[in-house]
C-alpha positions in Angstrom: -3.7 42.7 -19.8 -2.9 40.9 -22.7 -5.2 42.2 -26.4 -7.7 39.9 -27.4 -6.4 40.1 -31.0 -7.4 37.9 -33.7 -6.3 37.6 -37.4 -9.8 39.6 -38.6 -9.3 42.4 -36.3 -5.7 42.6 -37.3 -6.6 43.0 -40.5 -8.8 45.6 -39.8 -6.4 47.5 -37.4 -4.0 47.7 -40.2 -6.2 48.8 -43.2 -7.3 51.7 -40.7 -4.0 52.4 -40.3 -3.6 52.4 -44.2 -6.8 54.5 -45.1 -5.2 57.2 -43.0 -1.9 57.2 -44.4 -3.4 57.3 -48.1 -5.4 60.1 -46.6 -3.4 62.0 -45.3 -1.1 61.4 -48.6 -3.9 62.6 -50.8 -4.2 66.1 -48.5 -0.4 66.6 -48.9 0.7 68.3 -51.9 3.2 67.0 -53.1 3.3 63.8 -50.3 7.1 63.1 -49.5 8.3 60.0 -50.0 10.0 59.7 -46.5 6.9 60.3 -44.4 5.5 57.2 -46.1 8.6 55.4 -45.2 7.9 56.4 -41.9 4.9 55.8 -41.7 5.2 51.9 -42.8 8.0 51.6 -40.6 5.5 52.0 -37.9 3.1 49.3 -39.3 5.3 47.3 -39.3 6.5 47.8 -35.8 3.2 47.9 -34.8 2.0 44.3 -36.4 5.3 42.8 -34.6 4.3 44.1 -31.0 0.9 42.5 -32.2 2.2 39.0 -32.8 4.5 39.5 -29.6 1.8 39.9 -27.5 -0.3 37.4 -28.8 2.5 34.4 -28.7 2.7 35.4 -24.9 -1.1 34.9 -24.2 -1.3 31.8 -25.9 2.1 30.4 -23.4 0.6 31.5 -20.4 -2.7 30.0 -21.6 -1.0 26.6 -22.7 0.6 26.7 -19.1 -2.8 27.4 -17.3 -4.0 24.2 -19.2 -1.0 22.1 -18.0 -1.2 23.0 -14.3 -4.9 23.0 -14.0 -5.7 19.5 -11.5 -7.4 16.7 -13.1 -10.9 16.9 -13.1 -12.5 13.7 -11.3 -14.9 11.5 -12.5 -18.1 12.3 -9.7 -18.0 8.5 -8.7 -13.9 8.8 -7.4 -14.5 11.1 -4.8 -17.1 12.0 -1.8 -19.2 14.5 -2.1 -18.8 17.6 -0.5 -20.0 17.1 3.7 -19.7 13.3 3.8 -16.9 12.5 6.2 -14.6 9.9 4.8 -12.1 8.0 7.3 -8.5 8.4 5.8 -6.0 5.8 7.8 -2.7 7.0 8.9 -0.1 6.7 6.8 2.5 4.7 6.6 6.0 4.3 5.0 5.2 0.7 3.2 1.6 2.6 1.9 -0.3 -0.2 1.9 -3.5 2.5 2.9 -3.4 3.1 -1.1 -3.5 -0.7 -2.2 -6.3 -2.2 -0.6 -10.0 -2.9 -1.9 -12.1 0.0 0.0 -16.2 0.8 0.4 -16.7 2.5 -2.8 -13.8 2.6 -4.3 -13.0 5.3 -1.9 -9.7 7.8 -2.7 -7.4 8.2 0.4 -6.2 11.3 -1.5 -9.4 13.0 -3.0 -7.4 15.9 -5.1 -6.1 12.8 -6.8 -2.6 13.4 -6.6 -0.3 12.2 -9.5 -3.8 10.6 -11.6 -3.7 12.4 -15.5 -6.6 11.7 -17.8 -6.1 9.3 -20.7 -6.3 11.7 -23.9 -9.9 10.8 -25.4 -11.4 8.6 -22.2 -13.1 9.1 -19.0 -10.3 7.1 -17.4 -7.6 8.1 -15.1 -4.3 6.7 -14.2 -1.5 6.9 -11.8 2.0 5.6 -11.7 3.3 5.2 -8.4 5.7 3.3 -5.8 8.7 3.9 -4.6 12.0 2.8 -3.7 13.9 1.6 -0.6 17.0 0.3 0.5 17.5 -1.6 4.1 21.3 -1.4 5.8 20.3 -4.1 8.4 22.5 -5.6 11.2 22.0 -8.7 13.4 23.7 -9.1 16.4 23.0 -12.5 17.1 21.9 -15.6 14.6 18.2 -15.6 13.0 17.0 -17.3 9.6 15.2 -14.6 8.0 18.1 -11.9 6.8 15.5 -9.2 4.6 13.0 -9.1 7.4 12.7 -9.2 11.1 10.8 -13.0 12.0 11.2 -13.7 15.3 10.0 -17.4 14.9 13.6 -17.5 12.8 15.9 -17.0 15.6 17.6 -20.6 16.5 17.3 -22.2 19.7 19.5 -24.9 19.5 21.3 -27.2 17.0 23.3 -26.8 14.4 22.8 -23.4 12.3 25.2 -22.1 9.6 24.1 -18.9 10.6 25.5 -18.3 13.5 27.0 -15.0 14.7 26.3 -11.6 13.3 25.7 -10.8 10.0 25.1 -7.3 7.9 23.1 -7.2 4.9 22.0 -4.7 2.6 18.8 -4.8 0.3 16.7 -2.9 -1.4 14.3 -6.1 -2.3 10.7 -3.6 -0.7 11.2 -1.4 -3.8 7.9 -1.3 -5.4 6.0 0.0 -8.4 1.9 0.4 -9.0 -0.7 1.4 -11.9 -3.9 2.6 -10.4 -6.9 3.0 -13.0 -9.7 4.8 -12.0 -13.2 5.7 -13.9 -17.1 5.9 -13.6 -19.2 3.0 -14.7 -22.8 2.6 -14.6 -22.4 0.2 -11.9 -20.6 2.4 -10.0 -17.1 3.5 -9.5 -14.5 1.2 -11.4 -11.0 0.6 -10.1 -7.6 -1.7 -11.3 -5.3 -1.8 -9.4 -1.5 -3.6 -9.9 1.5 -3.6 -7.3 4.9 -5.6 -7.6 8.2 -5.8 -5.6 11.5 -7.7 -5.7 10.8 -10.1 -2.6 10.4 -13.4 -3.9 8.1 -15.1 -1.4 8.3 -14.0 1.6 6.8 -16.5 3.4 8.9 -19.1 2.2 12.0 -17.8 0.7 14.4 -16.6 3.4 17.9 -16.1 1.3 19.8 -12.6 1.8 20.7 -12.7 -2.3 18.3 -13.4 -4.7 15.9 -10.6 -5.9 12.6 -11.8 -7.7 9.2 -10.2 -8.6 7.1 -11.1 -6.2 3.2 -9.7 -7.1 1.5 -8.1 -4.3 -1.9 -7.1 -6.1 -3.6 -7.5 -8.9 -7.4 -6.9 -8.7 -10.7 -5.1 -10.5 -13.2 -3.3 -8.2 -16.3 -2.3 -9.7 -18.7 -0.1 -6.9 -18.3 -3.0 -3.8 -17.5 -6.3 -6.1 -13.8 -6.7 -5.9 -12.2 -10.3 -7.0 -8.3 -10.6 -8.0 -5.1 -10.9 -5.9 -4.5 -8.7 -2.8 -4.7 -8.2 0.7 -7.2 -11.0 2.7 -10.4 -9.9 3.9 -9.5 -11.2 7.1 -6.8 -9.0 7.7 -6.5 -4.9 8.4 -3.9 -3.3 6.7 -4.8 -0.4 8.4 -4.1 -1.0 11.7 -0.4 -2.2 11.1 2.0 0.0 12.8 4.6 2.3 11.0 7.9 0.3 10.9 10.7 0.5 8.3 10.8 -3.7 9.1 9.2 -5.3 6.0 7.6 -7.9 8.1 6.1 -6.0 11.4 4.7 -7.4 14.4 4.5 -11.3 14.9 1.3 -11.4 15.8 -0.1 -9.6 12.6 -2.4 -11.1 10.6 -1.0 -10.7 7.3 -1.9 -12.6 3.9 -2.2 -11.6 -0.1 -4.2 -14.4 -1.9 -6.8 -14.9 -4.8 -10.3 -14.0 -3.9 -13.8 -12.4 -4.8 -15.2 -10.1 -2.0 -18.3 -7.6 -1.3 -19.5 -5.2 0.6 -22.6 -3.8 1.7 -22.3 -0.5 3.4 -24.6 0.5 6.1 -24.9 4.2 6.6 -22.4 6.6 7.5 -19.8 4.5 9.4 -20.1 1.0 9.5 -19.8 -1.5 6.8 -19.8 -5.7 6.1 -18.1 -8.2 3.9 -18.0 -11.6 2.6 -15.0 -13.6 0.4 -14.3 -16.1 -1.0 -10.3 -16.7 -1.1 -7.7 -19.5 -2.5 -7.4 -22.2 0.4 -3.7 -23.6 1.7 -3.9 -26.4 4.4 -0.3 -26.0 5.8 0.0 -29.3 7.5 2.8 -31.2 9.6 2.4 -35.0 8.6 4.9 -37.4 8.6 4.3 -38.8 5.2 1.9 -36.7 2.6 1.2 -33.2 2.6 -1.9 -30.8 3.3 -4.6 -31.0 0.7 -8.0 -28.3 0.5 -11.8 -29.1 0.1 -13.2 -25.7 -0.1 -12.4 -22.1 0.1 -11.3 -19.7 2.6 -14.5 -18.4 4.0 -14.3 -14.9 5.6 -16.7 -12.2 7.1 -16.1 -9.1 8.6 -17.8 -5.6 10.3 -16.4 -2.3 10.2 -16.8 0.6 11.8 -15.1 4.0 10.7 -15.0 7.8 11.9 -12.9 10.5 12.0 -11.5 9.6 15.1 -10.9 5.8 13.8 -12.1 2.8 12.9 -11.9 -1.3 14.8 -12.4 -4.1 12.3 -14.0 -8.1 13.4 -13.2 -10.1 10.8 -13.7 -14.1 10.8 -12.6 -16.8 8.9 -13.7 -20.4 8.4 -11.4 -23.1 6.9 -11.7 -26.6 5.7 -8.1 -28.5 6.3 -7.1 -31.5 4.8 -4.6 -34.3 4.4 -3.2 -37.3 2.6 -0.5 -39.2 3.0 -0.5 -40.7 -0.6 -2.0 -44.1 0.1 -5.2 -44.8 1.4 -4.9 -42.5 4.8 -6.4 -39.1 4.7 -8.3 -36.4 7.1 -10.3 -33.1 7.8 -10.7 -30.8 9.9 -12.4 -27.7 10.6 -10.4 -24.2 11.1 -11.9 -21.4 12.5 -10.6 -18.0 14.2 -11.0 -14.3 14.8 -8.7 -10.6 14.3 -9.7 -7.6 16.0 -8.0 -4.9 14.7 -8.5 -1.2 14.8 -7.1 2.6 15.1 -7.7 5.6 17.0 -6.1 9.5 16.7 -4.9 10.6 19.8 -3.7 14.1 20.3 -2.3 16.3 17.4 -1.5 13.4 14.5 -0.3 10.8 17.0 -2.2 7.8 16.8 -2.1 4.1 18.3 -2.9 1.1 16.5 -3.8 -2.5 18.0 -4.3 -6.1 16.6 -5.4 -9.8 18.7 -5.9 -12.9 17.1 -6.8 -16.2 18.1 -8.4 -19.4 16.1 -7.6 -22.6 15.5 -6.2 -23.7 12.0 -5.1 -20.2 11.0 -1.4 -19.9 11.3 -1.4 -19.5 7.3 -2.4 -15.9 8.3 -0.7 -15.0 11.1 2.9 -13.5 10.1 5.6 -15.2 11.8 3.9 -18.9 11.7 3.0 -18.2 8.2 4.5 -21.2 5.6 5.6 -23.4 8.9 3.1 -26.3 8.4 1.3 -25.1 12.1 -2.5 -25.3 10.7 -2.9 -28.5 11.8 -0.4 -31.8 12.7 -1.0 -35.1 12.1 -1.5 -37.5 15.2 0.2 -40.6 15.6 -2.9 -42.1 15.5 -2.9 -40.4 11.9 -5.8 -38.0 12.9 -5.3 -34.4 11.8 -6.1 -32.0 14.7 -5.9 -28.2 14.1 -3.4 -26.1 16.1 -4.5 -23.0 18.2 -2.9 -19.8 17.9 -3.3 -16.5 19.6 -1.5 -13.1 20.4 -1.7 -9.6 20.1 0.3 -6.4 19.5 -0.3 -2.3 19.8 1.8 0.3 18.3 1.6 4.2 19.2 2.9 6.5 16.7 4.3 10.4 18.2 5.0 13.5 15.7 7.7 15.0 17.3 7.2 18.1 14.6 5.5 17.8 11.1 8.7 16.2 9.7 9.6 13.7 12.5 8.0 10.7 13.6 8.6 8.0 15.9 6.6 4.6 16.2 7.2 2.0 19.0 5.6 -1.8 19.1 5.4 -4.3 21.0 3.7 -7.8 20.4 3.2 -11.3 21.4 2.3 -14.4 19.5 1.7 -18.2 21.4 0.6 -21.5 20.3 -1.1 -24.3 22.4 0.9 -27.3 20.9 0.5 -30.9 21.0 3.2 -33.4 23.2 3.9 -35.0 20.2 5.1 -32.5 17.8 8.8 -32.0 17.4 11.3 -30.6 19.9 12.0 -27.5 18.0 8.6 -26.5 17.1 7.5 -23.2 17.5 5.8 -22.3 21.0 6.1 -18.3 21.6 7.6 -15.3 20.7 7.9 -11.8 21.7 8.7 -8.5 19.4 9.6 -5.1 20.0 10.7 -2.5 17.9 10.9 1.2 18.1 12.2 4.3 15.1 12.7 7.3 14.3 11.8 8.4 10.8 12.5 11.9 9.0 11.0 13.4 6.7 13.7 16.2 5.3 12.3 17.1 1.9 9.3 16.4 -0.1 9.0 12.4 -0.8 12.3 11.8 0.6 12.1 9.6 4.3 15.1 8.4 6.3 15.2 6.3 9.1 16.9 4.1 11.7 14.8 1.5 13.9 15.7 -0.9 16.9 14.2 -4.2 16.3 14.3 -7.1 19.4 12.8 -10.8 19.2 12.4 -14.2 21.3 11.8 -17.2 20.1 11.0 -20.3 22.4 10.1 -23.4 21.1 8.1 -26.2 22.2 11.6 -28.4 24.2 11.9 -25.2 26.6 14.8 -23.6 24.5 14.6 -20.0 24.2 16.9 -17.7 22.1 16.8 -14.2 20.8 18.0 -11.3 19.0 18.4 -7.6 18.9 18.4 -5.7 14.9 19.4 -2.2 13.7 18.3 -1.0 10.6 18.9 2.1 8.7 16.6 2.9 6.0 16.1 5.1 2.7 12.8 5.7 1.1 11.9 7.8 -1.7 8.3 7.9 -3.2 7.3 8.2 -6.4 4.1 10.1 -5.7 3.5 10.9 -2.5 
């Protein structure tokens, strides 16, 4: 055990030591000079063992401090007793970016959070960073990510034949801030990766910063840029694909949101979020009246959780001269998990609406919300499909998730030929774990695309991928 030495009882250790030197100096007649010598040879031995052992203690209590975990704010975590649902993870970790009941933690040691000298806040730094070896064995539009409604049925396509690419476009980085308020807990939250838009922007080359989120939660009042209330991030299936099922609902946009939760395991919402009439017209383009209304009910446990969400829509169009139209959209996701045996899990999705293939993720950006008539009437399109996922831990370090999906539209005589009428997806991986944040995997992807003149085509994907987290 290290001496609880200080300078004062130093002091007095060593003018002890002194009294009885010149004491015993006084009772020795004559004193020799080369006891004395000795004698502060062993002072001074003795003070240097002193100031040894106190530099130690002060290290090991300057390391104490540094490992020590951050102390959380009461607000950032549950209380002690209060079961809180914590969705499976996933290699894209979208479970840690999304608005939650509370400002709920998924991680309540707080992993990788450090206190901002002087504040009450804490922040994190996380992300990670991936790179895709992708093959196609057969021709589809979308090179970075697996869209089925991309594969060409007929006519002329430059991208014919197989093609290899390699990409590293999903690497992300975040900044999480954390910290008590009188209003409740208060949370910012910022994401970013290199995809461009990828709803839109299809080209196997260019890397751009594409925001994912960028919002403020303060206790259940969230309002910024992420993840639509009327989809479930947490019931998307494991897959080292960037895109996922094509029946997914899937959408980041502007909104304000809030909750109320009522009692242990169930919750609402309502938002308000940044309209987009994607219209087919053949002059003029889509145009918006009102916002993206959406509600939704929750229910969580330990076991799992389902999620109804709603949305209602206002669709326009103009054609730039005195012709113009609405139309109401409307539609409905129900979305959930559940923890089967050990940490395998399943995961399921359905959709169906009218006017809401802005939110559905391979009809996304096609112009299917609604089509112009040839009577120049706008009537909204109907979509519907489903998907379910199962995810198997073959040991804690290997992990394997399979999908399948289906995604239709009921479309209108007049549209054009090639206009999108079905699809189908599969996919199945196998992902390793081999050391700490490091993941590797390979997955099988297969699509069908069939559009509205009968055509039908499709294509089978490999991908190998490599993952490594910054905080995980």
């Amino acid at each position: 055990m290290l001496p609880k030495s200080t300078d004062a009882s130093r002091t007095a250790l060593l003018s002890s030591l002194i009294a009885c030197v010149a004491a015993g100096g006084l009772q020795s007649v004559p004193a020799r000079a080369d006891e004395l010598s000795d004698l502060r040879n062993a002072v001074r031995q003795l003070e240097a063992r002193i100031n040894a052992l106190e530099a130690e203690r002060a290290a090991a209590a300057k390391a104490a401090v540094e490992t020590k975990p951050v102390a959380a704010p009461p607000g950032q975590v549950p209380p002690e007793g209060v079961a809180t649902y914590v969705p499976p993870a996933t290699v894209k970790s979208d479970e840690s970016s999304a608005p939650r009941v509370d400002n709920a933690v998924i991680d309540p040691a707080l992993t990788g959070f450090f206190r901002i000298p002087g504040t009450e806040t804490l922040m994190k730094f996380g992300g990670y960073t991936k790179v895709d070896f992708i093959y196609d064995t057969k021709p589809i539009g979308s090179f970075d990510f697996f869209v089925t409604s991309q594969i060409p049925t007929s006519g002329p396509d430059t991208n014919r034949g197989s093609q290899f690419t390699v990409q590293a476009k999903q690497t992300r980085m975040n900044v999480d801030v954390r910290r008590d308020t009188e209003w409740g807990p208060a949370r910012l939250y910022v994401e970013a990766d290199w995809f461009g838009n990828p709803s839109f922007d299809f080209s196997p080359g260019s890397y751009q910063f594409h925001l994912r989120h960028a919002f403020g939660q303060v206790g259940n009042v969230a309002a910024g840029y992420s993840f639509s209330a009327f989809m479930d991030n947490d019931a998307f299936p494991d897959t080292l694909d960037f895109e996922g099922p094509n029946s997914g609902v899937y959408l980041t946009s502007a909104s304000a949101r809030y909750t109320w939760k009522l009692g242990k395991n169930w919750s609402v919402g309502v938002a308000a979020e940044a309209p987009d009439a994607q219209v087919t017209a053949p002059v003029g383009g889509g145009r918006s009246t009102m916002p993206d209304f959406v509600g939704r009910a929750r229910y969580e446990s330990d076991a799992g959780h389902v999620q109804i969400g709603g949305v209602l829509r206002r669709i326009g169009w103009r054609s730039g001269g005195d012709a113009s139209d609405t139309v109401s959209g409307y539609g409905l996701n129900v979305a959930g998990s559940l923890k089967t045996v050990g940490d395998d899990y399943a995961v399921f999705g359905s959709v169906w609406g009218k006017g809401i293939a802005r939110y559905v993720n391979d009809i996304s950006g096609l112009g299917l919300d609604a089509v112009v008539t040839p009577q120049g009437q706008l009537e909204a399109l109907e979509a519907y499909g489903g998907y379910a996922g199962y995810t198997h831990y073959w040991n804690p370090k290997l992990r394997s998730t399979a999908v399948i999906g289906y995604l239709g539209m009921a479309n209108k005589p007049f549209q054009a030929p090639t206009s999108f009428d079905s699809s189908q997806y599969y996919s199945a991986n196998i992902i390793w774990n081999p050391v700490g944040s490091l993941n590797v995997g390979l997955e099988a992807l297969y699509g069908r695309n069939k559009t509205l003149d009968g055509f039908s085509a499709n294509d089978t994907r490999i991908q190998a991928s490599m993952q490594y987290d910054f905080v995980r």
